[in-house]
C-alpha positions as CSV (number, residue, x, y, z in Angstrom):
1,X,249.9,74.5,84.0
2,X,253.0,73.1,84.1
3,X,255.0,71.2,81.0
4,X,255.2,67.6,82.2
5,X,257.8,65.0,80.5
6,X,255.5,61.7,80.3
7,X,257.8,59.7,78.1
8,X,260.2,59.6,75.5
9,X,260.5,58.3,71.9
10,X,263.9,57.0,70.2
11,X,264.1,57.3,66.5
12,X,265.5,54.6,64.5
13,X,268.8,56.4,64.5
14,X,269.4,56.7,67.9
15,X,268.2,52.9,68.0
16,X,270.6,51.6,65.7
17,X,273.0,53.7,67.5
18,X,272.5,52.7,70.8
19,X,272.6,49.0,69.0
20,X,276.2,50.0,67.6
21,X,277.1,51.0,71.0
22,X,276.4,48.1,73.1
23,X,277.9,45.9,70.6
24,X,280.8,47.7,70.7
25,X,281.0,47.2,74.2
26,X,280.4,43.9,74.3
27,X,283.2,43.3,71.6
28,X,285.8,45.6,73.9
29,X,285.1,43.1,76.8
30,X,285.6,40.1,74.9
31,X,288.8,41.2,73.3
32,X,289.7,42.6,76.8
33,X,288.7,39.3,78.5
34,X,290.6,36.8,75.8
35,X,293.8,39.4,76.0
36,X,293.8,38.3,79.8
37,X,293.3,34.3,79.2
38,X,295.6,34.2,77.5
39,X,299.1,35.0,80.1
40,X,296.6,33.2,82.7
41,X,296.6,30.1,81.3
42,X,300.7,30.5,81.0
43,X,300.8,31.3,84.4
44,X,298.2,28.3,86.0
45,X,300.5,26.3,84.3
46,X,303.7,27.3,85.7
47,X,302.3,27.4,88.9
48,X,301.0,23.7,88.3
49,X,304.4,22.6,87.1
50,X,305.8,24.1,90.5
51,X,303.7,22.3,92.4
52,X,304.9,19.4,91.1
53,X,308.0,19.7,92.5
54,X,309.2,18.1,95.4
55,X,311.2,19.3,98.2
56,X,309.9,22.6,98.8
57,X,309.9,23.8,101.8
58,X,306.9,25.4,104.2
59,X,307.4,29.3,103.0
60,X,307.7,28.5,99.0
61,X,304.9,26.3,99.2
62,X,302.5,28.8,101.1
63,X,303.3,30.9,98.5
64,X,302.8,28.8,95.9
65,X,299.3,27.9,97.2
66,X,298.5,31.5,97.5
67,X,299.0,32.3,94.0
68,X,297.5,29.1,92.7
69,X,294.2,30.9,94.6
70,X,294.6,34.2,93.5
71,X,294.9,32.6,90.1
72,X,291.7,30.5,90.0
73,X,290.3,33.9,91.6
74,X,291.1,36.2,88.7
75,X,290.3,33.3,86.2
76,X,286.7,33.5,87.7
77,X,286.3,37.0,87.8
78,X,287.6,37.5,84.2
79,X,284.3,34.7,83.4
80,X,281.8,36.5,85.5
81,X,282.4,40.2,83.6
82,X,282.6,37.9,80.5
83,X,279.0,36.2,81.2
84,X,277.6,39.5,82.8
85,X,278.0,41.3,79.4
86,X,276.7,38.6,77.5
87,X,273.8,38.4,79.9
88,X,272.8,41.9,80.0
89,X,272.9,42.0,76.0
90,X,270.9,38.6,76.0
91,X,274.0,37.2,73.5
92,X,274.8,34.1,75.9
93,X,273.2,31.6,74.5
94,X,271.9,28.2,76.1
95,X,271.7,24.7,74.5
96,X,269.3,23.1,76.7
97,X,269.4,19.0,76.5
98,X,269.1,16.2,78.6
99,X,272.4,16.0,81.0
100,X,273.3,13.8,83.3
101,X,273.2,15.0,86.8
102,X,276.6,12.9,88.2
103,X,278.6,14.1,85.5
104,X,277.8,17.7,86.2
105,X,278.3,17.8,90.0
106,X,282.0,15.2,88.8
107,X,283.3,18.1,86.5
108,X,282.5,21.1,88.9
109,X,284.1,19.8,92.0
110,X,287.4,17.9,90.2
111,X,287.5,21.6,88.4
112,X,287.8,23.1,92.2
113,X,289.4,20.5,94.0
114,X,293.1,22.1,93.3
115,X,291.9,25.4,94.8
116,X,290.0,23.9,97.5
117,X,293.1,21.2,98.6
118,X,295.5,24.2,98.6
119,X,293.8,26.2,101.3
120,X,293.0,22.9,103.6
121,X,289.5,22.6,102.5
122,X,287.9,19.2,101.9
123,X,285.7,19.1,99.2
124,X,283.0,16.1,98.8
125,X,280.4,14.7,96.6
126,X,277.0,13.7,98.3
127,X,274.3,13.2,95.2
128,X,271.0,11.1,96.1
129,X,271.4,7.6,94.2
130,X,269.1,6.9,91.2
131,X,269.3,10.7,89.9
132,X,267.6,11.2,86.4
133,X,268.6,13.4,84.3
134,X,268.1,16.9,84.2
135,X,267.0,19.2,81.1
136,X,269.5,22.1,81.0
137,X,272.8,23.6,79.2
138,X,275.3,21.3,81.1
139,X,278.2,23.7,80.4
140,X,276.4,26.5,82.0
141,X,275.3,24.2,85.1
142,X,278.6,23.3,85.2
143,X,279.6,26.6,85.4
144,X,276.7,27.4,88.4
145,X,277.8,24.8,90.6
146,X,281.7,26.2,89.7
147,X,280.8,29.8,90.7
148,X,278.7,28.5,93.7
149,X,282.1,26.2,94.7
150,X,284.5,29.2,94.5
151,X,282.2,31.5,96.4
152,X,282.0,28.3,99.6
153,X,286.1,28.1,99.2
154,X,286.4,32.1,99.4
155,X,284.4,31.9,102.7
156,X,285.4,28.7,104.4
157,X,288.6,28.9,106.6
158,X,291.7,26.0,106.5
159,X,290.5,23.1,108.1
160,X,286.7,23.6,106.5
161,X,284.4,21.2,104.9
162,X,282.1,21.4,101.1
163,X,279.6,19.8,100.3
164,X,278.4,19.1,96.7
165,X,275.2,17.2,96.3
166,X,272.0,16.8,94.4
167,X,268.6,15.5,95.3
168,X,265.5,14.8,93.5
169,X,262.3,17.1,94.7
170,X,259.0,16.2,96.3
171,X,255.8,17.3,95.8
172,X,255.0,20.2,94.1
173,X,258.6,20.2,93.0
174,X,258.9,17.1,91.7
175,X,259.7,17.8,88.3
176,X,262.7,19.7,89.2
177,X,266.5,18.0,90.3
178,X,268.1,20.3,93.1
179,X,271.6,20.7,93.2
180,X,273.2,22.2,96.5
181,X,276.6,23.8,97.6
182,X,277.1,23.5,101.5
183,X,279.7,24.9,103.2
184,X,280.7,25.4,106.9
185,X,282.2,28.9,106.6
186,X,281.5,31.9,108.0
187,X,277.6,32.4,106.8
188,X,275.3,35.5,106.0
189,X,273.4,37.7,107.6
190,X,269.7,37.1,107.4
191,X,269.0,41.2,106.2
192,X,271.8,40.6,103.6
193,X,270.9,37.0,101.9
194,X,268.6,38.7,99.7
195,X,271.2,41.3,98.3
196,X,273.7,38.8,97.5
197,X,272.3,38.0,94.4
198,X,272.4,41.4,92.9
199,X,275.7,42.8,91.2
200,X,278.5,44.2,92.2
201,X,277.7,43.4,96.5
202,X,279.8,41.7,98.4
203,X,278.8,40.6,102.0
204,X,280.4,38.7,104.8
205,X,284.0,37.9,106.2
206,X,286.3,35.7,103.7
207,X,288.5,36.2,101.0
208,X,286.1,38.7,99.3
209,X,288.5,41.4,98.4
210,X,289.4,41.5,95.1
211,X,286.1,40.0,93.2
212,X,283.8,41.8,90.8
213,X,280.6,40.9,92.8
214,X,279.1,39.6,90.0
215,X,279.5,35.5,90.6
216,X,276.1,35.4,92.3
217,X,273.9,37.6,90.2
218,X,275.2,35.4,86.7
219,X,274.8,32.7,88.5
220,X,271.3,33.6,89.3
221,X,270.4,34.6,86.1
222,X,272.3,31.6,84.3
223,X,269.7,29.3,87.2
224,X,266.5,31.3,85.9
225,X,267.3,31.3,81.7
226,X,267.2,27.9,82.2
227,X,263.5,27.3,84.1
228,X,265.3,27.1,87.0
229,X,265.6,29.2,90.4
230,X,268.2,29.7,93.1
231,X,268.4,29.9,96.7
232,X,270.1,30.1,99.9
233,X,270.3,29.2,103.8
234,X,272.4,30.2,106.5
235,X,273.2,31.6,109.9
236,X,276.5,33.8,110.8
237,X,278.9,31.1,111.8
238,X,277.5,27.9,110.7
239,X,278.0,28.0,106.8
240,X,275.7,28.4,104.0
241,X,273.7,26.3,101.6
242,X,272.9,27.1,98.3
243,X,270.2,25.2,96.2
244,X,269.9,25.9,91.9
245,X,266.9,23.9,90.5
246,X,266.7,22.8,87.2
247,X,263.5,20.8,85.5
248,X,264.0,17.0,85.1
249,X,264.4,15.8,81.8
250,X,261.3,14.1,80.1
251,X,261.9,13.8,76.6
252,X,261.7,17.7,75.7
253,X,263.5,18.8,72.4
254,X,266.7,20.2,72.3
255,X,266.9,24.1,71.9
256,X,268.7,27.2,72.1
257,X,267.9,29.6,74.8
258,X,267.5,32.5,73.2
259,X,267.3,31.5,69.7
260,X,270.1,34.3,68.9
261,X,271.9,32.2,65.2
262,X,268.1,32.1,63.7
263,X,266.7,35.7,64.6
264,X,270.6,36.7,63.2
265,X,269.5,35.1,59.9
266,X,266.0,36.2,59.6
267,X,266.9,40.3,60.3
């Protein structure tokens, strides 16, 4: 009979050192990460200051815009690696409370207008009147709809249209708000909607190149840490639409998801 390997025991050593590890890691990316906000924030701001000026002519200013985008770009994907390491260590931490669902869809599109206006895109707010309020982490839902913006700019050509919205569900989903992303780009593939939410794939025929492929799988976990869920719709040449639910608000206590500060203090 032959030896069969059936499983496998770690021993508190190799624990605490695979412990060590990871947190070195994490603590390499953050450095790495701030390192690189740091001359980014420098340089948005020259380019902003540039833009300011007036009398430029047709060549500077295409310029200009394109490294305004390639900015924003490289700000996102220095986030996304950011939040993916966070995420995978279960260290980002989420401060769920009631949030107003007007003021989150405001901050996320006047946060991408720039970037959108730069490449010809109009970019417009279409929330259902009445909205409550939903029960989330707004900075994080902020951050969804930001990551779901940029993704809709990078795929809709000059001369395109976004949509940012919200809606109340029905029915069996009536204790959720639905926020939505709509764009008239250049869609996905049916066989290939499913793979965008895993890391590091990229699909379709925009301004991909260059990104980590991680934007959609944080944004899909940030959706489901918070009760919520995450999908999408679309045909090859007539845009997409993504939807992130999130539960209303009905008087639910404020807390941290995970509880990461307390279980620091009771090990």
């Amino acid at each position: 009979m032959k030896n069969k390997l059936v499983g496998s025991v770690l021993s508190p050593v190799h624990l605490a050192k695979t412990k060590q590890e990871e947190q070195s890691q994490e603590e390499f990316i953050a450095g790495i990460t701030h390192e690189m906000r740091s001359p980014l924030t420098a340089i948005n701001m020259a380019l902003y200051l540039l833009a300011m000026e007036k009398g430029l002519g047709d060549g500077p200013k295409n310029m200009l815009n394109a490294a305004m985008r390639n900015s924003e770009r490289l700000g996102s994907i220095i986030t996304d690696i950011l939040d993916f390491s966070r995420l995978r260590s279960g260290r980002l931490v989420f401060r769920l409370e009631s949030v107003s669902v007007e003021e989150i869809i405001k901050e996320a599109s006047d946060a991408m207008k720039a970037w959108a206006t730069s490449k010809g895109i109009s970019l417009s707010l279409a929330a259902e009147p009445g909205l409550g309020r939903v029960y989330a982490d707004k900075r994080r839902t902020v951050q969804i709809l930001i990551n779901l913006i940029s993704n809709a700019i990078k795929f809709t050509p000059s001369g395109g249209a976004i949509e940012v919205g919200a809606c109340s569900g029905t029915e069996t989903l009536a204790g959720f708000i639905f926020f939505l992303v709509k764009d008239n780009g250049c869609g996905i593939e049916k066989e290939d909607q499913g793979r965008i939410f895993e890391k590091y794939t990229q699909v379709g025929a925009g301004e991909q190149m260059g990104g980590a492929g991680l934007g959609l799988a944080v944004t899909k976990d940030m959706a489901l840490m918070q009760g919520g869920s995450i999908t999408v719709e679309s045909e090859p040449s007539k845009g997409a639409t993504f939807r992130v639910s999130l539960p209303v608000y009905r008087g639910q206590l404020e807390r941290q998801v995970p509880d990461l500060e307390k279980s620091d203090k009771t090990n």
